[in-house]
C-alpha positions as a LaTeX table, in Angstrom:
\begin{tabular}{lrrr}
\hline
Residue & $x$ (\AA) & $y$ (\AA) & $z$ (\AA) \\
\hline
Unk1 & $-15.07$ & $-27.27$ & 35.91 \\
Unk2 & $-16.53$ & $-27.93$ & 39.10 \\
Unk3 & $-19.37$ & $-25.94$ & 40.26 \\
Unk4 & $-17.90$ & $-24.40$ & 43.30 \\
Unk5 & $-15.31$ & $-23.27$ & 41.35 \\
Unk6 & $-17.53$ & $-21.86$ & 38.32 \\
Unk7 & $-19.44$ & $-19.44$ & 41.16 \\
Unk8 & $-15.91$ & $-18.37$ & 42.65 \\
Unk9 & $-14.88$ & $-17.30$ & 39.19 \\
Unk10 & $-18.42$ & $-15.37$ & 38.35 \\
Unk11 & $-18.05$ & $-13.84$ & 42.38 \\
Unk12 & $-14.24$ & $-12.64$ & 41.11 \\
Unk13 & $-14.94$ & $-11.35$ & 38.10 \\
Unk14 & $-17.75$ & $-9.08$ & 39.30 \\
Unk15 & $-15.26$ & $-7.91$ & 42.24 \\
Unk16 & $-12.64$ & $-7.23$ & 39.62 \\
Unk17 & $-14.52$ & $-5.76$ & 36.82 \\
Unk18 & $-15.40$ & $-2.80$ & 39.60 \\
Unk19 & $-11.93$ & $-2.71$ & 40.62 \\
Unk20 & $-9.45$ & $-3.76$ & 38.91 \\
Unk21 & $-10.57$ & $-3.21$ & 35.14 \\
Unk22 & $-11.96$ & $-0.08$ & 35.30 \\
Unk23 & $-8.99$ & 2.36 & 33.70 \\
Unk24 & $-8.59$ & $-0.70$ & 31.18 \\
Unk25 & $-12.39$ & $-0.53$ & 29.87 \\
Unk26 & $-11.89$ & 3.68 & 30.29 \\
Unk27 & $-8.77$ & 2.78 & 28.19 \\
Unk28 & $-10.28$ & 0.25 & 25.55 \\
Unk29 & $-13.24$ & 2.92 & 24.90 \\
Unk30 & $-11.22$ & 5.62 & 24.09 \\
Unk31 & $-8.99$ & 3.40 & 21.77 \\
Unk32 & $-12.54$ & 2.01 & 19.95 \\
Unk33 & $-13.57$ & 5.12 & 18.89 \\
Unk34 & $-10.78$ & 6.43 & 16.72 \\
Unk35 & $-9.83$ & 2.79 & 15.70 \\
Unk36 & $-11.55$ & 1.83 & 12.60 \\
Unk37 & $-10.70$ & $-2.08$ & 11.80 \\
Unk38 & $-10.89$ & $-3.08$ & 7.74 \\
Unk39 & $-13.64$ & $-5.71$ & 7.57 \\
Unk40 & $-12.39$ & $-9.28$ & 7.40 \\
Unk41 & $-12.16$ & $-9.34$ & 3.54 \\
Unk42 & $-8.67$ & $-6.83$ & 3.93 \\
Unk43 & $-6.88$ & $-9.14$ & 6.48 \\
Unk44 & $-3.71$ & $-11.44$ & 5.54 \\
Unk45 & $-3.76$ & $-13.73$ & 8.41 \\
Unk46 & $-0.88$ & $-15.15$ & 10.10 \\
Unk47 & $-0.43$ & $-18.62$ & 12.95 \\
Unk48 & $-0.64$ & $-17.87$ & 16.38 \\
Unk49 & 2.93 & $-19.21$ & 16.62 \\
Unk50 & 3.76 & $-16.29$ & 14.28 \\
Unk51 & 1.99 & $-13.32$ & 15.27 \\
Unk52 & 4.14 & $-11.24$ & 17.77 \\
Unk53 & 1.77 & $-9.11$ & 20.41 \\
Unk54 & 2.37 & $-5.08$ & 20.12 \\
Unk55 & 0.84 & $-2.25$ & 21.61 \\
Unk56 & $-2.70$ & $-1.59$ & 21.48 \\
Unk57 & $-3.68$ & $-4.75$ & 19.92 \\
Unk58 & $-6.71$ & $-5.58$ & 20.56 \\
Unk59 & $-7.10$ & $-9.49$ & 21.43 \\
Unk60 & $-10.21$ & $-11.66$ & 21.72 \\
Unk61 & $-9.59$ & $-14.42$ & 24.48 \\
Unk62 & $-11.74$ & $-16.94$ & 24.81 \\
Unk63 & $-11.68$ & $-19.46$ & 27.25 \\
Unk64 & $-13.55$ & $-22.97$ & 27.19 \\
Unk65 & $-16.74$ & $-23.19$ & 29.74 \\
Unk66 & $-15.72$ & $-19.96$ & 31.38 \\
Unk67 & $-18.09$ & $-17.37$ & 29.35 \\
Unk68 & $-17.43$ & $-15.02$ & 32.19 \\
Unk69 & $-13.77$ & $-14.39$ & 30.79 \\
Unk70 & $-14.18$ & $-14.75$ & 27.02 \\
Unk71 & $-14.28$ & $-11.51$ & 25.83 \\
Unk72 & $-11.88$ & $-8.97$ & 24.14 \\
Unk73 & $-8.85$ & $-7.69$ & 25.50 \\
Unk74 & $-7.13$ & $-4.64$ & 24.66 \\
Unk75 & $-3.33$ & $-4.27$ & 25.14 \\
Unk76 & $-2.29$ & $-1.17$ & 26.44 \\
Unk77 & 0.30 & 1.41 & 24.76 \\
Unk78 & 2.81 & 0.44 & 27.88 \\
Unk79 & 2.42 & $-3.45$ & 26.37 \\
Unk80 & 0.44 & $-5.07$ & 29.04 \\
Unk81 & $-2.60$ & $-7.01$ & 29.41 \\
Unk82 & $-5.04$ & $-6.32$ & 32.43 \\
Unk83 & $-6.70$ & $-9.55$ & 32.86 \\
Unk84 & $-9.66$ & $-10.15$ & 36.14 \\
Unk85 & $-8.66$ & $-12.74$ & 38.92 \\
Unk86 & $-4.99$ & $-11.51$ & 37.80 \\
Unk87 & $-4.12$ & $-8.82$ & 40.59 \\
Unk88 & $-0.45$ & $-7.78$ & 38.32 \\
Unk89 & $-0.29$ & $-6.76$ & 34.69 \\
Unk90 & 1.04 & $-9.53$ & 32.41 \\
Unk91 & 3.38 & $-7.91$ & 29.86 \\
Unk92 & 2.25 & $-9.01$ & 26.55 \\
Unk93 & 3.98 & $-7.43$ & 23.78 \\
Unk94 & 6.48 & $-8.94$ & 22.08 \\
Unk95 & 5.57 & $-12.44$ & 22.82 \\
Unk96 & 3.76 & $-14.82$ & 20.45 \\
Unk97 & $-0.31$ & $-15.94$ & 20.84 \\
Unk98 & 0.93 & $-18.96$ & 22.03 \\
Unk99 & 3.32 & $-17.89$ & 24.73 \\
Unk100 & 0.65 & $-15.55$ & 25.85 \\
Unk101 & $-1.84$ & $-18.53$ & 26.11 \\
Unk102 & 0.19 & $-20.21$ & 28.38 \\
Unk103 & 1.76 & $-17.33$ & 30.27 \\
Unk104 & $-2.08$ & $-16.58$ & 31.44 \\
Unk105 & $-3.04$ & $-20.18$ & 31.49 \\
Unk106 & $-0.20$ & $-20.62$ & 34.27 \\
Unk107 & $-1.36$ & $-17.85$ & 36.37 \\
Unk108 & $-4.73$ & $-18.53$ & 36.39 \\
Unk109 & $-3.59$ & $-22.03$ & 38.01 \\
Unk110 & $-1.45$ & $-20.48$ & 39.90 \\
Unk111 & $-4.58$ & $-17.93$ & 41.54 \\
Unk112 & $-6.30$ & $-20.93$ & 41.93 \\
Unk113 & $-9.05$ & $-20.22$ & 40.23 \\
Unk114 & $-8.95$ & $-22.55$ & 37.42 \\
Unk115 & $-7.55$ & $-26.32$ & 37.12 \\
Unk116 & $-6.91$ & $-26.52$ & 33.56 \\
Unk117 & $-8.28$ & $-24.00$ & 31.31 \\
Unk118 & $-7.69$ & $-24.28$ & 27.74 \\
Unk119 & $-7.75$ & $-21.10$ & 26.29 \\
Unk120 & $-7.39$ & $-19.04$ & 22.90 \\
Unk121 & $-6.26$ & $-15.82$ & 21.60 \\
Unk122 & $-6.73$ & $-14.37$ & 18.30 \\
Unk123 & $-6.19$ & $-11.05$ & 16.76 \\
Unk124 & $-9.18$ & $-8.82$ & 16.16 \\
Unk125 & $-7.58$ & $-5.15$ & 15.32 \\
Unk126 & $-3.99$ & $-4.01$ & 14.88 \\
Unk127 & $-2.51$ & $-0.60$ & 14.32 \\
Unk128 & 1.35 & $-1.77$ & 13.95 \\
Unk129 & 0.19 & $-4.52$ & 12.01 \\
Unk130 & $-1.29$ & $-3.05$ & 9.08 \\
Unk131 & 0.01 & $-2.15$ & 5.49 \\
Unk132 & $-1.55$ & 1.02 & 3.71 \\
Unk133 & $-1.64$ & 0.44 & $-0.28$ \\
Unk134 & $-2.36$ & 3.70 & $-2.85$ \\
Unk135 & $-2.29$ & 4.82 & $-6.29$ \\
Unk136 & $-3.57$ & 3.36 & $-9.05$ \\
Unk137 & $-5.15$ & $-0.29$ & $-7.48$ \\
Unk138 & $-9.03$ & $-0.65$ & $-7.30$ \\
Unk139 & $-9.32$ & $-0.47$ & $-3.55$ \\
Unk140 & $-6.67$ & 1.84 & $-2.20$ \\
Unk141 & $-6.67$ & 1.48 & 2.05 \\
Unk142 & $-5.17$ & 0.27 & 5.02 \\
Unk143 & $-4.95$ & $-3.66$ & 5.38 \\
Unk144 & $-4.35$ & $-5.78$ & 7.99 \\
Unk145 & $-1.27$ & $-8.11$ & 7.88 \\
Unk146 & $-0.68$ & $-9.85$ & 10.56 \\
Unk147 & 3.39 & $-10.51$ & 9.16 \\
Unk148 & 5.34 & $-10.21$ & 6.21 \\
Unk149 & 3.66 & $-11.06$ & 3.27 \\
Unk150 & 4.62 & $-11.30$ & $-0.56$ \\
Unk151 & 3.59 & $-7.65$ & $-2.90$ \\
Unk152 & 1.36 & $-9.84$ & $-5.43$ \\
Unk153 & $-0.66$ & $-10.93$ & $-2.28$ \\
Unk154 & $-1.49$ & $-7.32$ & $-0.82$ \\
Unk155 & $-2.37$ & $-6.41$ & $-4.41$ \\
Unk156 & $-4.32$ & $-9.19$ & $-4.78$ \\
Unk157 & $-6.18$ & $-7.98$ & $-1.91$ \\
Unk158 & $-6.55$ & $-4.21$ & $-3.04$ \\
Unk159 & $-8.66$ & $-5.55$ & $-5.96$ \\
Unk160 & $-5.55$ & $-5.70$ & $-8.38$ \\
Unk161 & $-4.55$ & $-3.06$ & $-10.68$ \\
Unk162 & $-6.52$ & 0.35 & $-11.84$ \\
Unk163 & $-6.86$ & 0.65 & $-15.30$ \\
Unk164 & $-4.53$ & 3.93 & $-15.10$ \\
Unk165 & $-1.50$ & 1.69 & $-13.27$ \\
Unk166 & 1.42 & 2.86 & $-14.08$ \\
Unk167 & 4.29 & 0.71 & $-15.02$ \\
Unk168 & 6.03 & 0.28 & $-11.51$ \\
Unk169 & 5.15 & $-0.14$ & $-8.20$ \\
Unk170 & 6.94 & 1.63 & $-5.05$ \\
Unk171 & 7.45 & 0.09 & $-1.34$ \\
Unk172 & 8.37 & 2.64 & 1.12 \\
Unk173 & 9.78 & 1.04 & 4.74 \\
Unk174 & 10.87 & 3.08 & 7.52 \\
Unk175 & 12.03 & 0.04 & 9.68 \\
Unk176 & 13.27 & $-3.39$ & 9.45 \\
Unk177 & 11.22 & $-6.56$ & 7.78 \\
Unk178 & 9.63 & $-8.52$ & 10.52 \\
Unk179 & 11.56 & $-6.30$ & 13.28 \\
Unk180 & 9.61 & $-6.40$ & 16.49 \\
Unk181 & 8.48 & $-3.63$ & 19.28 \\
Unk182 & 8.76 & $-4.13$ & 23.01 \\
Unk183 & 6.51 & $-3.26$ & 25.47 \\
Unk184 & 7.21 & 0.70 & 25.33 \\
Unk185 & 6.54 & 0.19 & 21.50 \\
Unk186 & 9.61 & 1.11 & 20.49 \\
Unk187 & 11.96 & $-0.82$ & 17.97 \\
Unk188 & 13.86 & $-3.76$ & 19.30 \\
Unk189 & 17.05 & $-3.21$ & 18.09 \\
Unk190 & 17.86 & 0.69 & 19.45 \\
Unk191 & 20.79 & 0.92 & 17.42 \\
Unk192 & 18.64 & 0.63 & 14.33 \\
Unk193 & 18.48 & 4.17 & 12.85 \\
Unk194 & 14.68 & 5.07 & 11.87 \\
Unk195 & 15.45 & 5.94 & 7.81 \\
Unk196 & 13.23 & 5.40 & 5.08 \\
Unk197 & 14.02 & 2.79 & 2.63 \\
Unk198 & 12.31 & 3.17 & $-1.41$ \\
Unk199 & 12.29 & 0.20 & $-3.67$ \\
Unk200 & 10.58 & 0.52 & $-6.58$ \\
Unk201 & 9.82 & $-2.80$ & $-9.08$ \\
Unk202 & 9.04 & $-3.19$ & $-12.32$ \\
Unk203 & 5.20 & $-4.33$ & $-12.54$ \\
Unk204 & 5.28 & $-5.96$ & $-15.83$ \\
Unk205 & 8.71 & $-8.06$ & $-15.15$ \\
Unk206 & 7.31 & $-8.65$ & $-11.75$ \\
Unk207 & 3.64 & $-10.15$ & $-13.40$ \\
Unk208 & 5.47 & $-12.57$ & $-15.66$ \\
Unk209 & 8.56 & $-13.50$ & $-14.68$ \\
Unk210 & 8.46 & $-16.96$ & $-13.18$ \\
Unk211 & 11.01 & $-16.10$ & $-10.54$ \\
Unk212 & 9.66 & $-16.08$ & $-6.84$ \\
Unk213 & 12.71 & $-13.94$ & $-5.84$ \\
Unk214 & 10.68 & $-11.34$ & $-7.49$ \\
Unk215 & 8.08 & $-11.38$ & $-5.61$ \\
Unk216 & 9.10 & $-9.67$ & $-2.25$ \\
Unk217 & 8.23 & $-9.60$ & 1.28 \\
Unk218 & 6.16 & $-5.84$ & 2.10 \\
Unk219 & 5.83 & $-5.85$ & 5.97 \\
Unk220 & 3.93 & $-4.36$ & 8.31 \\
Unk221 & 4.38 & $-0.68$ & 8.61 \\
Unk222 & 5.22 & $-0.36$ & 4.60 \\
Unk223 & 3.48 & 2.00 & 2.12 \\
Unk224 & 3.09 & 0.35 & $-1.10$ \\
Unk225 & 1.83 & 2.54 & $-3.93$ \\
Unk226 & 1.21 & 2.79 & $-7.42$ \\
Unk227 & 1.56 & 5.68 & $-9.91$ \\
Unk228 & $-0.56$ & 6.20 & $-12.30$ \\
Unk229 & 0.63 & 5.85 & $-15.65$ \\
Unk230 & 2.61 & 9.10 & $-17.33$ \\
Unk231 & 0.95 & 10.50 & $-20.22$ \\
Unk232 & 2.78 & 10.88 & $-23.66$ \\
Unk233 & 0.17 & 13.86 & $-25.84$ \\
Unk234 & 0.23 & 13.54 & $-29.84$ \\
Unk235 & $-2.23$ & 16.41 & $-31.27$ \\
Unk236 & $-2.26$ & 18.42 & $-34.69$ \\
Unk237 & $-2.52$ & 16.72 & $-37.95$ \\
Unk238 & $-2.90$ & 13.58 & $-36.82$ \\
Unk239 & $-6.47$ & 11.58 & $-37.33$ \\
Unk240 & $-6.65$ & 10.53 & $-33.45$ \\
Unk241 & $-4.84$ & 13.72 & $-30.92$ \\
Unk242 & $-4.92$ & 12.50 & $-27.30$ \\
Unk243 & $-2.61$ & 11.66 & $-24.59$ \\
Unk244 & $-1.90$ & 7.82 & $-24.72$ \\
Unk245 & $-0.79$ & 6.35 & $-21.56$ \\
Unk246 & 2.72 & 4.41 & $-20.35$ \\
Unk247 & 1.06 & 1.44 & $-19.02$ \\
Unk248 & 2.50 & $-1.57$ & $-17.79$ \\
Unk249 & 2.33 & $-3.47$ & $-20.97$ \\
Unk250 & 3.88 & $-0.45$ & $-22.98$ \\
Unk251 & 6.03 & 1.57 & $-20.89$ \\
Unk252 & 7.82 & 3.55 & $-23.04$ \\
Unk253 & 6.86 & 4.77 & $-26.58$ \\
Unk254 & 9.22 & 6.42 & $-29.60$ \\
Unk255 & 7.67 & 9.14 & $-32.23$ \\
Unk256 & 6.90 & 6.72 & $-34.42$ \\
Unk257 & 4.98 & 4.49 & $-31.97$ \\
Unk258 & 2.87 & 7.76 & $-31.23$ \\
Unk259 & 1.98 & 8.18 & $-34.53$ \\
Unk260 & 0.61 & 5.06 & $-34.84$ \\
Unk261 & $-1.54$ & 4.99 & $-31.81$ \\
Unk262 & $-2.97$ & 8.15 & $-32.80$ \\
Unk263 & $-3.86$ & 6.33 & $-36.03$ \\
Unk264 & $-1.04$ & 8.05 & $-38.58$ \\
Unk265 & $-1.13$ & 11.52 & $-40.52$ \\
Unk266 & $-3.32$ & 13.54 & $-41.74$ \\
Unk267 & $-2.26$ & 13.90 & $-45.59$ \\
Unk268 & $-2.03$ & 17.69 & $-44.59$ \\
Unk269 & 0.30 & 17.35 & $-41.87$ \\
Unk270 & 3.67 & 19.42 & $-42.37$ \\
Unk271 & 6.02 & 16.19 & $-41.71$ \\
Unk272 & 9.03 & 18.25 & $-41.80$ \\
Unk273 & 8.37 & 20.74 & $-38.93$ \\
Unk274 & 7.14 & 18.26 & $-36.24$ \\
Unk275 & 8.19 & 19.37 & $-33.06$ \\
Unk276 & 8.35 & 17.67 & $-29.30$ \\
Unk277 & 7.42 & 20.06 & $-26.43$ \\
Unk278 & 8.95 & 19.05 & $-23.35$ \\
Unk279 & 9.31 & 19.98 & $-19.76$ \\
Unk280 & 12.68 & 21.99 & $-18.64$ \\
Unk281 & 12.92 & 23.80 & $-16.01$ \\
Unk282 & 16.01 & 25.35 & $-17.30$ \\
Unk283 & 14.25 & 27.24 & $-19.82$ \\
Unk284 & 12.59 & 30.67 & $-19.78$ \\
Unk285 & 9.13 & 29.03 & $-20.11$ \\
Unk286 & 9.35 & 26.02 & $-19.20$ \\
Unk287 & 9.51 & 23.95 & $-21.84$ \\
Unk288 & 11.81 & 23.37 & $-24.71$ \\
Unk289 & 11.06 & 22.67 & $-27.93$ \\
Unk290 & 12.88 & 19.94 & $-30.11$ \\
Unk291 & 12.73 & 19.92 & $-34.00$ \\
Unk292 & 11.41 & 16.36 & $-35.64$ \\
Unk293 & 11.97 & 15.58 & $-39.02$ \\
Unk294 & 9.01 & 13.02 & $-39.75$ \\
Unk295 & 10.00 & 12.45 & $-43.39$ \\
Unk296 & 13.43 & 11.27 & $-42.66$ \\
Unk297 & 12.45 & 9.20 & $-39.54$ \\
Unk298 & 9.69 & 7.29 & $-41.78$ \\
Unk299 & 12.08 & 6.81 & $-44.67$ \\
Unk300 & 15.20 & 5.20 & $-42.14$ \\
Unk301 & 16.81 & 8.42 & $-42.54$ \\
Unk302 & 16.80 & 9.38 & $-39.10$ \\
Unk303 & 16.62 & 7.48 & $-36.24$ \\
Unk304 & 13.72 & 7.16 & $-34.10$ \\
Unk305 & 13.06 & 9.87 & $-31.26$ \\
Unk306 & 12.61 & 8.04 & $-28.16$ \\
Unk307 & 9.83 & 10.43 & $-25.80$ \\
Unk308 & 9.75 & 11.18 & $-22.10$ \\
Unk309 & 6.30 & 11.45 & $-20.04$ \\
Unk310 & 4.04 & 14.61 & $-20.63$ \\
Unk311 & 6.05 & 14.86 & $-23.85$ \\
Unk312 & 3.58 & 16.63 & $-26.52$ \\
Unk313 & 4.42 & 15.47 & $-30.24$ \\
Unk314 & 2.70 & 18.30 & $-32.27$ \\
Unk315 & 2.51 & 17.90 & $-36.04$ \\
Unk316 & 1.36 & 21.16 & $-37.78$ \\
Unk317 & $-0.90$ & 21.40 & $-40.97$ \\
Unk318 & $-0.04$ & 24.82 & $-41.60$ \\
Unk319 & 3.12 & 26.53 & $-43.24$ \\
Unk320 & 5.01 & 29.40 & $-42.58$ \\
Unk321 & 7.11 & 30.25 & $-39.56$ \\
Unk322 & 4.88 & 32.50 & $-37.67$ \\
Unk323 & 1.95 & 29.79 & $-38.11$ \\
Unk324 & 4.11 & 27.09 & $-36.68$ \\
Unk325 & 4.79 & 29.16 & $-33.72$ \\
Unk326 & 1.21 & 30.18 & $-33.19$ \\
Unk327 & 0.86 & 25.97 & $-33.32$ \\
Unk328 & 3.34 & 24.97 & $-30.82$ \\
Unk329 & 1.56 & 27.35 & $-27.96$ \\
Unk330 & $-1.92$ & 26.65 & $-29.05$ \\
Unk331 & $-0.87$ & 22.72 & $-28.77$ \\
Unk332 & 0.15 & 23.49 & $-25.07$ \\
Unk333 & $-3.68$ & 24.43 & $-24.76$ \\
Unk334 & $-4.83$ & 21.63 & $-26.49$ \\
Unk335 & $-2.95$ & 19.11 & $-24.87$ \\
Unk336 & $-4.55$ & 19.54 & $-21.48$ \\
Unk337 & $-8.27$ & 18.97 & $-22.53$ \\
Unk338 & $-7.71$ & 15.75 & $-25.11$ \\
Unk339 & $-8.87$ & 12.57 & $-24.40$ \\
Unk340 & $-6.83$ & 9.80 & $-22.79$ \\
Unk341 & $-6.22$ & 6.66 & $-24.35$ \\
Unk342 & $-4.79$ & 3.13 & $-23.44$ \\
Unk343 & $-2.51$ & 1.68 & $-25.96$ \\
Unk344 & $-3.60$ & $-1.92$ & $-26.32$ \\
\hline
\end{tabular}
């Protein structure tokens, strides 16, 4: 740049930064103080040729030799960038990094300030642009995608899977995949109802199957999460009570199953008066209780009870009818202070 040039630039910017700039840098303070950006480590990045500008992005702009000008931007919640030496706002949502780039490039020619500036814009902070992730992954929080991205990458980035993950995982979207705003930051496409759209996948078929169709675009704007396993309780006469969790690996378990992970009978156990304790809402109490014959499902007899979550398998030691009642409600009580276990 010539030197003449380089002092009418430094002269401008002064003259503007007391002018012309002065609701923007009101603006960008306010917006700085309730915006708190994940650190680099929680961004998915995207190509400038990509990204799509929205509201209240904030952009870092740096242009070569002109220090003066490199600095962060902040778009404004109408969609428009207040730039010095620029006298009207350029409206910059909805168009790429590199359209912006050259949009400004042109009028800075064109205010015949600078010849040829070569200039570059990158992201720093998005609001629209940002994924929040919760449940059972080790770092539950809001990331930063810059565009859609596949569901194994994001939880890649939360840390992967808490050792209480459930066996599915659930994307919530209110709006299109890869839809756009415009400058007002509303949707693009106004006939698009706003409605909230649930898929849920299957983690374990999703982890192994070798099928990229699988693996599915979340976007920005989606809330992925992940429930924590359900809890199937075995307590009574059995050598290890506890709640053993439906994890991704074993996602459903039968009587028989539970038994075994809570390491067989006791040789007192009553194995004709088993009973399952389960949630209805339908009943009086709350819960109904279903008679299991253990001897007949161990000798083929019977077939195997499949159970549902918060299911409590109680095997009694004692006899008589009065005792087994006494058992079922005091195995209620028990349930909710054993220990939980992982089925390996």
């Amino acid at each position: 740049m010539l030197t003449d040039v380089r002092t009418k630039v430094s002269t401008c910017v002064i003259a503007a930064a007391m002018f012309c700039c002065l609701d923007t840098a009101r603006t960008q303070t306010s917006n700085e103080r309730t915006l708190h950006a994940p650190d680099s480590s929680s961004r998915l990045s995207v190509s400038s040729r990509d990204y799509v500008v929205s509201p209240d992005d904030l952009l870092d702009i740096f242009i070569v030799d002109v220090p003066e000008l490199s600095r962060q931007y902040r778009i404004s919640t109408s969609g428009q960038l207040n730039f010095p030496l620029i006298t009207k706002a350029i409206d910059a949502a909805g168009h790429t990094l590199d359209a912006l780039s050259l949009t400004l490039r042109d009028l800075l020619q064109q205010s015949g300030t600078l010849t040829d500036p070569r200039i570059t814009i990158s992201v720093k902070e998005s609001r629209l642009h940002s994924i929040a992730i919760t449940g059972a992954v080790k770092k539950p929080q809001i990331y930063e995608v810059m565009g859609p991205t596949r569901i194994l990458d994001l939880l890649s980035l939360a840390g992967g899977l808490a050792d209480n993950a459930g066996p599915a995982v659930r994307i919530t979207r209110s709006s299109t995949c890869g839809q756009t705003e415009n400058a007002s930051g509303q949707n693009s496409s106004p006939e698009i109802a706003v409605t909230q759209e649930v898929t849920t996948l299957n983690l374990r078929t999703l982890l192994s199957a070798p099928d990229a169709k699988l693996n599915v675009n979340v976007c920005p704007g989606d809330w992925v999460t992940v429930p924590p396993a359900d809890v199937i309780y075995v307590v009574g006469a059995v050598h290890k009570s506890g709640g053993f969790e439906l994890t991704t690996e074993h996602d459903k378990l039968s009587v028989m199953q539970a038994i075994a992970l809570a390491e067989d009978l006791k040789p007192t156990a009553r194995r004709n008066d088993a009973l399952i304790i389960r949630r209805n809402s339908s009943v009086p109490n709350g819960r109904m209780q279903i008679a299991v014959n253990l001897r007949n499902i161990f000798a083929g007899k019977s077939p195997d009870v499949p159970l549902q979550p918060d299911d409590i398998l109680f095997v009694p030691e004692s006899a008589g009818k009065k005792a087994l009642t006494r058992g079922a409600e005091a195995a209620i009580q028990v349930a909710t202070g054993v220990a939980i276990y992982r089925p390996y």
